[in-house]
TORDREN-952317 format. One record per atom (N, C-alpha, C): x, y, z; atom name; residue in three letters. Coordinates in nm, 4 decimals, padded with zeros to 6 digits. Example, Ala and Ser with C-alpha at 12.3 -4.5 7.8 and 13.67 -1.06 7.14 Angstrom:
# residues 2
(rec (01.3190; -00.5690; 00.7800); "N"; "ALA")
(rec (01.2300; -00.4500; 00.7800); "CA"; "ALA")
(rec (01.3200; -00.3300; 00.7800); "C"; "ALA")
(rec (01.2850; -00.2250; 00.7080); "N"; "SER")
(rec (01.3670; -00.1060; 00.7140); "CA"; "SER")
(rec (01.2900; 00.0030; 00.7870); "C"; "SER")
//
This chain:
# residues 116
(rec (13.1343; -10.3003; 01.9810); "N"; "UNK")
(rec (13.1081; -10.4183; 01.8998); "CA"; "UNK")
(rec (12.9582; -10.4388; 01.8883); "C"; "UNK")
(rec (12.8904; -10.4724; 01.7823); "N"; "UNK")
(rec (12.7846; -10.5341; 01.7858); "CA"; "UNK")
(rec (12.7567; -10.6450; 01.8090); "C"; "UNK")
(rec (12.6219; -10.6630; 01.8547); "N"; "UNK")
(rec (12.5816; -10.7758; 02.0103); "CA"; "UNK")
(rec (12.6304; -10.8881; 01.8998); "C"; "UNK")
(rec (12.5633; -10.8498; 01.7759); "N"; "UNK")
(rec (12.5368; -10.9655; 01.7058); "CA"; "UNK")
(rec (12.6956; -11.0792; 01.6967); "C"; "UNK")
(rec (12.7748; -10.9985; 01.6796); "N"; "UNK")
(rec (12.9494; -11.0524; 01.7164); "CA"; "UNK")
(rec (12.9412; -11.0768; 01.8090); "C"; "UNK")
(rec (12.9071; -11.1005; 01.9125); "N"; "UNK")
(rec (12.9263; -11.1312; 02.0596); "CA"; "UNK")
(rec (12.8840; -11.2883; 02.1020); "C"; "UNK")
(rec (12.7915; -11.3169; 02.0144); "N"; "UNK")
(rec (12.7371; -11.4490; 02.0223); "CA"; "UNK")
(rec (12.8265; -11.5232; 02.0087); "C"; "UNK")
(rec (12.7985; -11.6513; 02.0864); "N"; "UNK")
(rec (12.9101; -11.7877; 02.1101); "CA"; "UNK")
(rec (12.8156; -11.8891; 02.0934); "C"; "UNK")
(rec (12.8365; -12.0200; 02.0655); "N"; "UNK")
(rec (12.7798; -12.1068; 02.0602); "CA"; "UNK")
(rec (12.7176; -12.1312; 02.2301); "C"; "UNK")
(rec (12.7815; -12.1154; 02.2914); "N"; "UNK")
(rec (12.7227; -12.1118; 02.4653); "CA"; "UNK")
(rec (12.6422; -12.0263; 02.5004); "C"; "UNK")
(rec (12.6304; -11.9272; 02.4160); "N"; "UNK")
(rec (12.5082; -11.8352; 02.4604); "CA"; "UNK")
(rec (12.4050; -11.7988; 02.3983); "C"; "UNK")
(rec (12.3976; -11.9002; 02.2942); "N"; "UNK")
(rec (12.2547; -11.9018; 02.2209); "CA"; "UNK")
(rec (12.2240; -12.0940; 02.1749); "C"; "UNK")
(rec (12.1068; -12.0793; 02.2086); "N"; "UNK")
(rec (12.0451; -12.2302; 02.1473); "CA"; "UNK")
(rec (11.9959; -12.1885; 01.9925); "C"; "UNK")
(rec (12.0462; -12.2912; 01.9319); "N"; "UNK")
(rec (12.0084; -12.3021; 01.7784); "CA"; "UNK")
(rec (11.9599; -12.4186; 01.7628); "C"; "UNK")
(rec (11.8417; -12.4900; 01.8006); "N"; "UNK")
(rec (11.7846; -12.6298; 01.7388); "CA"; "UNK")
(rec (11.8036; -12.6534; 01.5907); "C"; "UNK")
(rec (11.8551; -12.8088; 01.5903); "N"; "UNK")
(rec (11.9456; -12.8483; 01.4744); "CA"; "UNK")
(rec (11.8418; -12.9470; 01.4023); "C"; "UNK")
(rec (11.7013; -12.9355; 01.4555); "N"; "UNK")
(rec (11.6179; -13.0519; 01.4072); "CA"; "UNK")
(rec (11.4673; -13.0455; 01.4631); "C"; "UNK")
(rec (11.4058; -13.0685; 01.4568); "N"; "UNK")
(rec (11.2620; -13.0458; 01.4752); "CA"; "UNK")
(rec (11.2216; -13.0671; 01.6149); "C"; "UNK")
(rec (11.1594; -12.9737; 01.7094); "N"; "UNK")
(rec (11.1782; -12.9684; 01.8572); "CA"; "UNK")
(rec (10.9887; -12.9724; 01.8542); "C"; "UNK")
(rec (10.9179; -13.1263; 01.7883); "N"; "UNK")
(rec (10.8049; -13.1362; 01.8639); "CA"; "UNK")
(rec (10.6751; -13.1261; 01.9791); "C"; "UNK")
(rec (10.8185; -13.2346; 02.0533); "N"; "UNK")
(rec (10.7548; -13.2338; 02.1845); "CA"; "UNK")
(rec (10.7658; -13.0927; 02.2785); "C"; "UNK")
(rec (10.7180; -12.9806; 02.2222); "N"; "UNK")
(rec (10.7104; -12.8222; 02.3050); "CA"; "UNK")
(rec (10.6159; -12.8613; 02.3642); "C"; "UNK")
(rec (10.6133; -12.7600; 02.5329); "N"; "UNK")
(rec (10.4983; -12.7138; 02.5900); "CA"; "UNK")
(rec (10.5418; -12.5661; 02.6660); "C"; "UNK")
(rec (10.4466; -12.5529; 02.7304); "N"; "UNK")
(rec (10.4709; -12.4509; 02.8055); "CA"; "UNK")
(rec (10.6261; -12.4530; 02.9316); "C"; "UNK")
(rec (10.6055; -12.6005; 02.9752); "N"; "UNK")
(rec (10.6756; -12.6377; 03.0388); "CA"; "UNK")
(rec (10.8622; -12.6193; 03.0256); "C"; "UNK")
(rec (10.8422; -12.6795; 02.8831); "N"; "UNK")
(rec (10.9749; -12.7516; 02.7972); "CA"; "UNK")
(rec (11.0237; -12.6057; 02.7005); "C"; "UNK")
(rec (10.9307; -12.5147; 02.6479); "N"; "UNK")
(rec (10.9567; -12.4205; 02.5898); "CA"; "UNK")
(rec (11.0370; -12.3474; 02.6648); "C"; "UNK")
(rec (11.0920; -12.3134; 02.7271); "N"; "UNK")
(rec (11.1922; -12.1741; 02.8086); "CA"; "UNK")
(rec (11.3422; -12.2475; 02.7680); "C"; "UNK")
(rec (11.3335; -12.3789; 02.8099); "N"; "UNK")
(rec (11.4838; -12.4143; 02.7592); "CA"; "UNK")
(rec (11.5590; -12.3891; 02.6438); "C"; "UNK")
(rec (11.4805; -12.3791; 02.5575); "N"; "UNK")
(rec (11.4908; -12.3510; 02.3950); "CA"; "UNK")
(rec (11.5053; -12.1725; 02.4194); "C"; "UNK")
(rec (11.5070; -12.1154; 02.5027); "N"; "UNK")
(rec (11.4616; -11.9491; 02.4352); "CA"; "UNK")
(rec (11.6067; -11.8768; 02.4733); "C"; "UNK")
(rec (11.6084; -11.7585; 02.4273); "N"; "UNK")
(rec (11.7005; -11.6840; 02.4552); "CA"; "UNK")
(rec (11.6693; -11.5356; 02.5063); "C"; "UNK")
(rec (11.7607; -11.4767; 02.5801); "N"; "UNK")
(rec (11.6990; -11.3219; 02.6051); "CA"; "UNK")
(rec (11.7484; -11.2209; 02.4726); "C"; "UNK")
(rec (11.6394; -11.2065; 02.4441); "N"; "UNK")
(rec (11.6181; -11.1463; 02.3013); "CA"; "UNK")
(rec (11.6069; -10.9342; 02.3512); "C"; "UNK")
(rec (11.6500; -10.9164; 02.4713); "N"; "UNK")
(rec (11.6440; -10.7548; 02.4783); "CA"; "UNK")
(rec (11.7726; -10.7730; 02.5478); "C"; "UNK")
(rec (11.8862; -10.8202; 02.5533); "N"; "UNK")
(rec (12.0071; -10.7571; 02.6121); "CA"; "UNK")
(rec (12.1199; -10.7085; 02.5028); "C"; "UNK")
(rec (12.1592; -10.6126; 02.4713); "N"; "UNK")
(rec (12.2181; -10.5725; 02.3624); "CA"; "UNK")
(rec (12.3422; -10.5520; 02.3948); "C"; "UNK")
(rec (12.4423; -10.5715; 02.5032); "N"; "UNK")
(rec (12.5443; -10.5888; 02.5509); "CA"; "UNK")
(rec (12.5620; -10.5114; 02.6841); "C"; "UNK")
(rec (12.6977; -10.4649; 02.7151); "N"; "UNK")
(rec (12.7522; -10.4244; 02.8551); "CA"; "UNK")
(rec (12.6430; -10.2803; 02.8609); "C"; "UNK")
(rec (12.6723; -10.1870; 02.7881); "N"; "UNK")
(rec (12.6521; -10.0721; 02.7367); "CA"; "UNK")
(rec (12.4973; -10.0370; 02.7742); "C"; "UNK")
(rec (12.4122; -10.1555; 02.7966); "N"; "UNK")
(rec (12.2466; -10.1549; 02.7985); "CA"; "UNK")
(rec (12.2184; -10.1300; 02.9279); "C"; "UNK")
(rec (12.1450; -09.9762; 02.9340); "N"; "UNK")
(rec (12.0727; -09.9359; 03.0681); "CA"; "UNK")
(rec (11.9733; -10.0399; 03.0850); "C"; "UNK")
(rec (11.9497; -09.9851; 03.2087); "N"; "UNK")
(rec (11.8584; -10.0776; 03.2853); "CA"; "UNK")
(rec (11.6809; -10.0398; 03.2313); "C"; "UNK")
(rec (11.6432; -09.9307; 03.1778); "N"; "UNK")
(rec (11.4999; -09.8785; 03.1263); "CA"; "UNK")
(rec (11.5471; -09.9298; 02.9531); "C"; "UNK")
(rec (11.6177; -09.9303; 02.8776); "N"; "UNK")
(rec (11.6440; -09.9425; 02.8141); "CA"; "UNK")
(rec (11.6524; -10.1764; 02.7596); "C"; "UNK")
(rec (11.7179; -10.2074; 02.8422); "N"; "UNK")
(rec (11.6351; -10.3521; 02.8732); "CA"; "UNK")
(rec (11.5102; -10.3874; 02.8880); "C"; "UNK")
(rec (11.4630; -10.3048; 02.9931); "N"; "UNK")
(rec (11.2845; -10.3109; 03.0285); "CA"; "UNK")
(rec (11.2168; -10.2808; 02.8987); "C"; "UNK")
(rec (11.2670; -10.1629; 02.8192); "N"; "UNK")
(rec (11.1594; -10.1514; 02.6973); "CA"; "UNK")
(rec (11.2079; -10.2227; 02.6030); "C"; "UNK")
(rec (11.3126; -10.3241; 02.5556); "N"; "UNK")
(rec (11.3236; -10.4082; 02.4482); "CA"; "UNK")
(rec (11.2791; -10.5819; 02.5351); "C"; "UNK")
(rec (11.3121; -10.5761; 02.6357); "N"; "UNK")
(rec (11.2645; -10.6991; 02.6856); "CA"; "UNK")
(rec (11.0842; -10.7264; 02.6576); "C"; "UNK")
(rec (11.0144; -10.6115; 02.6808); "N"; "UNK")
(rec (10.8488; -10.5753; 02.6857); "CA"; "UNK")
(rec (10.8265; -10.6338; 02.5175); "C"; "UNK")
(rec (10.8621; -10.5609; 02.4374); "N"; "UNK")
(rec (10.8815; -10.5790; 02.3320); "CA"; "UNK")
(rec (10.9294; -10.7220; 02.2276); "C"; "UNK")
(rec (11.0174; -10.7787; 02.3051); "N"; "UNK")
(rec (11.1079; -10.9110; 02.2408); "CA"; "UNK")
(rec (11.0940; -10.9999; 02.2717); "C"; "UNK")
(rec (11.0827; -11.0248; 02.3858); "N"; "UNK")
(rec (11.0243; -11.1548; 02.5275); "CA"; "UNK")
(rec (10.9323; -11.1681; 02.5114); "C"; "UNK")
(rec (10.8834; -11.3376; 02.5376); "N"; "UNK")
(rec (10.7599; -11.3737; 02.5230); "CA"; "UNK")
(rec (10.6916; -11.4377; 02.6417); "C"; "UNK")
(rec (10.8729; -11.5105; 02.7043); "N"; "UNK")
(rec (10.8410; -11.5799; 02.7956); "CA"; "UNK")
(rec (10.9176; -11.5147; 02.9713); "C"; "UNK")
(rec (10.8996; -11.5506; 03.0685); "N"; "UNK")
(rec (10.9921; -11.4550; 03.2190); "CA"; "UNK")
(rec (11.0058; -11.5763; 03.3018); "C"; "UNK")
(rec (11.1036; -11.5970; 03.3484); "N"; "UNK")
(rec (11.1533; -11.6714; 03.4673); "CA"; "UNK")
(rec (11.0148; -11.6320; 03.5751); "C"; "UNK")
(rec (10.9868; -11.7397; 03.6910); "N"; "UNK")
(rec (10.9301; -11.6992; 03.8135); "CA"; "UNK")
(rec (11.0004; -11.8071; 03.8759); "C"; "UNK")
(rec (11.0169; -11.8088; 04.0505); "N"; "UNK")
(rec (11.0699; -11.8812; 04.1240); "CA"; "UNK")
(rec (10.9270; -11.9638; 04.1872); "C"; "UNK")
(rec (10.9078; -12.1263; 04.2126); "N"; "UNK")
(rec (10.8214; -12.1790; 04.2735); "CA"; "UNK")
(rec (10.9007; -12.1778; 04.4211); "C"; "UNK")
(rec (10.8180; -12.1575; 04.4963); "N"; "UNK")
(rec (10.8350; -12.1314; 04.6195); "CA"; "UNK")
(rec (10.8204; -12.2922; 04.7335); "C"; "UNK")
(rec (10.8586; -12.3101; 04.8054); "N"; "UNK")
(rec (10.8320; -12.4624; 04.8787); "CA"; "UNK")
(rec (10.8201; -12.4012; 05.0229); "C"; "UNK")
(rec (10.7379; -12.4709; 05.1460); "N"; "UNK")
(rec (10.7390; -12.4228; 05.2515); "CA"; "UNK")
(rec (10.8370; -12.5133; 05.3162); "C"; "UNK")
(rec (10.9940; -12.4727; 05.3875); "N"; "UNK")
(rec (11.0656; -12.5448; 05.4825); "CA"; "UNK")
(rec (11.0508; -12.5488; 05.6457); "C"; "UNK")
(rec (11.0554; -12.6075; 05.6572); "N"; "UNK")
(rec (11.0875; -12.6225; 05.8465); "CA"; "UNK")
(rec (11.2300; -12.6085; 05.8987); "C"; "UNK")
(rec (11.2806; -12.5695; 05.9853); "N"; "UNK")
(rec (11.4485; -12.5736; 06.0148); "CA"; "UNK")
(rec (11.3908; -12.5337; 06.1943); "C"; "UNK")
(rec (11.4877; -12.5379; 06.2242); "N"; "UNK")
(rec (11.5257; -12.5473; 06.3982); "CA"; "UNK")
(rec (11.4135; -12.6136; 06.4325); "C"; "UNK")
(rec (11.4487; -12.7694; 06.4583); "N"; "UNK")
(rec (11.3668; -12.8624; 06.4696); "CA"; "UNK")
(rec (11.1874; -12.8320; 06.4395); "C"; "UNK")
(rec (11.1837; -12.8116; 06.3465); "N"; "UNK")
(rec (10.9993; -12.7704; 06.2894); "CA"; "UNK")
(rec (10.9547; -12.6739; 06.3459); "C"; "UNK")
(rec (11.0465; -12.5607; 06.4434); "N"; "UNK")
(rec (10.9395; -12.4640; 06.5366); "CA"; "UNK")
(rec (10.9466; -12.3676; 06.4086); "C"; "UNK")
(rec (11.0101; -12.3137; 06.2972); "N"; "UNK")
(rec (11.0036; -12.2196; 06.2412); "CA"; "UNK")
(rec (11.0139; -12.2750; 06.0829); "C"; "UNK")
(rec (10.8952; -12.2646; 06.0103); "N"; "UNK")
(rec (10.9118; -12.2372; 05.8870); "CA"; "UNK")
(rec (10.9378; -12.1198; 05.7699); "C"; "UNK")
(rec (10.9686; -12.1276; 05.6500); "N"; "UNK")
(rec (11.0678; -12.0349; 05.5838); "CA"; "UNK")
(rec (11.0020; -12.0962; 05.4120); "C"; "UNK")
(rec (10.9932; -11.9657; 05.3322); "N"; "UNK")
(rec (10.9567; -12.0241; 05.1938); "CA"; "UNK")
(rec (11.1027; -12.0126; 05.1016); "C"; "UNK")
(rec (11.0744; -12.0768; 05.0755); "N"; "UNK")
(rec (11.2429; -12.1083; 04.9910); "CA"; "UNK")
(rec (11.2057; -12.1382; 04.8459); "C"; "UNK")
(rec (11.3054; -12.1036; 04.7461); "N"; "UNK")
(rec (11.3098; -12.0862; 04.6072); "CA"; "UNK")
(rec (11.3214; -12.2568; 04.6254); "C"; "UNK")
(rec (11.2532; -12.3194; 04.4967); "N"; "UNK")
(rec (11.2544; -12.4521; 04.4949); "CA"; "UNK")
(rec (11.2647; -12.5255; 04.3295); "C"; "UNK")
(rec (11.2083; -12.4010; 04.2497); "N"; "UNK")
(rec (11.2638; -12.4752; 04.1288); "CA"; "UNK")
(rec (11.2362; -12.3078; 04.0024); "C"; "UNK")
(rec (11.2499; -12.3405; 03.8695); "N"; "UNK")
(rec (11.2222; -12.2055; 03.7888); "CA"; "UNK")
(rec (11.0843; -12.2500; 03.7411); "C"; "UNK")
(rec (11.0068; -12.1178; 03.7169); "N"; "UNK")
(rec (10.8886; -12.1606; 03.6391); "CA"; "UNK")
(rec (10.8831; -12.0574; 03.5173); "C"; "UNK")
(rec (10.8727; -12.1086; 03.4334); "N"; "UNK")
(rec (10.8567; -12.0639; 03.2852); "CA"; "UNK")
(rec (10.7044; -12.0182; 03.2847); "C"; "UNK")
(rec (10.6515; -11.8871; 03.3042); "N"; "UNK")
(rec (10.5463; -11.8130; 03.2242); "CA"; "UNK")
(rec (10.5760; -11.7817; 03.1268); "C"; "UNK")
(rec (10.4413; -11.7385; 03.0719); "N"; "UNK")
(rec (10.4050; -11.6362; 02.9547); "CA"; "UNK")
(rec (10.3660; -11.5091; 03.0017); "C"; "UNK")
(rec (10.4279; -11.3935; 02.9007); "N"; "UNK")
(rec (10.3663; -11.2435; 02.9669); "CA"; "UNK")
(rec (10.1916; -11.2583; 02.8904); "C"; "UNK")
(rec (10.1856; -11.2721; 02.7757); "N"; "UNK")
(rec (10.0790; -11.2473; 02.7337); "CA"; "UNK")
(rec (10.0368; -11.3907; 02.6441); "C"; "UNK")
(rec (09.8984; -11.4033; 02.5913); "N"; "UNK")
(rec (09.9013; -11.4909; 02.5411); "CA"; "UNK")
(rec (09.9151; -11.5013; 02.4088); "C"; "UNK")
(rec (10.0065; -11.6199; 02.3552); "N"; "UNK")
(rec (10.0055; -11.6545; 02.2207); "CA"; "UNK")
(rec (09.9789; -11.7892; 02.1588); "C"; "UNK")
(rec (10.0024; -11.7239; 02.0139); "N"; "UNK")
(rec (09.9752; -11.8961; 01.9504); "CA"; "UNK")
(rec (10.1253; -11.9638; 01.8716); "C"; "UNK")
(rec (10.1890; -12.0653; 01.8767); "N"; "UNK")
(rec (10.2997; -12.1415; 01.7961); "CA"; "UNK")
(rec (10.2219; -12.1200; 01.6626); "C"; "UNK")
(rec (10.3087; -12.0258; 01.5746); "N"; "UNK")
(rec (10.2580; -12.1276; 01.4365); "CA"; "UNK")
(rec (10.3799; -12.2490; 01.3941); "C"; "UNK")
(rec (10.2684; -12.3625; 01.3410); "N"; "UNK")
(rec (10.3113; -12.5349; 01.3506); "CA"; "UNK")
(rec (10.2627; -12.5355; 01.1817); "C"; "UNK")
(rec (10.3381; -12.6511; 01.1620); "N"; "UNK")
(rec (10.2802; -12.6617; 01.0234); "CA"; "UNK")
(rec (10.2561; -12.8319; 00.9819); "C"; "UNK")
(rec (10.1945; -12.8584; 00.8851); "N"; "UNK")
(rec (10.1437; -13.0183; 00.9266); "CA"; "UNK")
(rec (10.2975; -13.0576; 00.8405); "C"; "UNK")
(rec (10.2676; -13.2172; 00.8346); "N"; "UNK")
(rec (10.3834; -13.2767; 00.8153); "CA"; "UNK")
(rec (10.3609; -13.4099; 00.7539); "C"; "UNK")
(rec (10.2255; -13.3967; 00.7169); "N"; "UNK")
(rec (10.1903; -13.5535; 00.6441); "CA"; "UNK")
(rec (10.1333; -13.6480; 00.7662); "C"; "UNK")
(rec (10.0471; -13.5725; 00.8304); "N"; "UNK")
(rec (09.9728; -13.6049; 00.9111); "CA"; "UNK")
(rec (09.9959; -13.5535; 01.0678); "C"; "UNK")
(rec (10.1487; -13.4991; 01.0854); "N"; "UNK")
(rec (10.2083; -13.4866; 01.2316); "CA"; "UNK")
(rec (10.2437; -13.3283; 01.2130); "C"; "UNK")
(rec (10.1758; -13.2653; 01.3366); "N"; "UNK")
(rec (10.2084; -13.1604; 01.3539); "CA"; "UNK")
(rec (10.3447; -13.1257; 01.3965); "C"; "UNK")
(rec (10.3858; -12.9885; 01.3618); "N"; "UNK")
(rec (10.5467; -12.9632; 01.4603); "CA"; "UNK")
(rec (10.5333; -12.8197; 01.4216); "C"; "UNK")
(rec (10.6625; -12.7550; 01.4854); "N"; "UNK")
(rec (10.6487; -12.5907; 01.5286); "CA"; "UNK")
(rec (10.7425; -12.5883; 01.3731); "C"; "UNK")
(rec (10.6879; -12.4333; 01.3420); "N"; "UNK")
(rec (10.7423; -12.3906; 01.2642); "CA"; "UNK")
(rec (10.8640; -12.3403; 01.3249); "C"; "UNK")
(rec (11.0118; -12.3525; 01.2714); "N"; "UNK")
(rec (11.1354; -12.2765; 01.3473); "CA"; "UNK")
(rec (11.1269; -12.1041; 01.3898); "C"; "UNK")
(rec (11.1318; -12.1432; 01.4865); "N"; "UNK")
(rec (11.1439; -11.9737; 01.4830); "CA"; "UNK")
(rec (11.2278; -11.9153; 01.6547); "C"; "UNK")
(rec (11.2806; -11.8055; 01.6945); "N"; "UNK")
(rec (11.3477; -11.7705; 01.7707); "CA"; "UNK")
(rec (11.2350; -11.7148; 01.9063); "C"; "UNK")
(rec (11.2211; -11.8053; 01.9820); "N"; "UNK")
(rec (11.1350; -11.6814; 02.1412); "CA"; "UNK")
(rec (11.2747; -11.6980; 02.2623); "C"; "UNK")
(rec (11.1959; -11.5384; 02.2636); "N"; "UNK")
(rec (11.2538; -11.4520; 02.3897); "CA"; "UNK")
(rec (11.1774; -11.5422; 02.5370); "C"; "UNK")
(rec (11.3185; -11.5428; 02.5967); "N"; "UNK")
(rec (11.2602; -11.5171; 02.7729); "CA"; "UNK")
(rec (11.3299; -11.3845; 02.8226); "C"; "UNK")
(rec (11.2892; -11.3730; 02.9004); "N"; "UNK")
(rec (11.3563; -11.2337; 03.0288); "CA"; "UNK")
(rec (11.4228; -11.2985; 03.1249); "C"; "UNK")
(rec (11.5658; -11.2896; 03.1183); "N"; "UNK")
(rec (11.6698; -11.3518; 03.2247); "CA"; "UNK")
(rec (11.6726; -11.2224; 03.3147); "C"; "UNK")
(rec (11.6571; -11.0926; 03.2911); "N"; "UNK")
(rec (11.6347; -10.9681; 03.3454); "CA"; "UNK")
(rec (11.7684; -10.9264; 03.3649); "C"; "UNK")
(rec (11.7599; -10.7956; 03.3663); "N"; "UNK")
(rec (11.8658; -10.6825; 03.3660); "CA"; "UNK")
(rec (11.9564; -10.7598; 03.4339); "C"; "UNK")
(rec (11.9667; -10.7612; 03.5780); "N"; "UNK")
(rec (12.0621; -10.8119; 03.6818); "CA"; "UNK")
(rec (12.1544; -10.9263; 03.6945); "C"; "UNK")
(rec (12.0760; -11.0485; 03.5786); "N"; "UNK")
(rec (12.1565; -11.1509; 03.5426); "CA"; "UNK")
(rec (12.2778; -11.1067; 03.4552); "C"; "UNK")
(rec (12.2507; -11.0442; 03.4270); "N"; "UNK")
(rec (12.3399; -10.9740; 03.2985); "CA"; "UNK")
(rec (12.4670; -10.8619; 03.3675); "C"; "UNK")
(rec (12.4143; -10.8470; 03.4711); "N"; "UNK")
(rec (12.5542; -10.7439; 03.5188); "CA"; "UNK")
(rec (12.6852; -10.8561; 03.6056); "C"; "UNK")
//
């Protein structure tokens, strides 16, 4: 089957209206992984359409914990952080004085492994 049939309303965001308030922050929620092409997709084969399609990659922020009464601390996954691989620019277009993003589709990298 092609990927493109495969899509569900649950596995892709389609903004239905003008998504302003972007940042770096707020942008990943909006994105989709734009290099997984279904079951069938090697793992080098992800890596070179992800390089390619993706704009944006998951990272984990890290927190320092304490456990057995404070003698031993431990870094623990604590929330997602939305990078950029490289840098870019939104093209936005004015609006009668108010800026907003032009529609358009960005990639994140959920990476190979989410996907198996």
């Amino acid at each position: 089957a092609d990927f493109a049939d495969m899509h569900t309303d649950s596995a892709i965001f389609l903004p239905d209206e003008d998504q302003s308030d972007l940042n770096i922050r707020t942008l990943g929620h909006l994105a989709n992984d734009l290099a997984w092409k279904g079951p069938d997709t090697s793992y080098t084969e992800y890596r070179e359409a992800s390089q390619a399609r993706n704009l944006l990659g998951i990272l984990g922020q890290l927190e320092e914990l304490s456990y057995s009464n404070n003698k031993r601390k431990i870094l623990a996954f604590s929330r997602p952080v939305i990078v950029a691989y490289n840098e870019f620019l939104l093209p936005g277009r004015d609006r009668g004085g108010s800026w907003s993003l032009a529609p358009m589709e960005i990639g994140i990298e959920y990476g190979w492994y989410y996907w198996q």
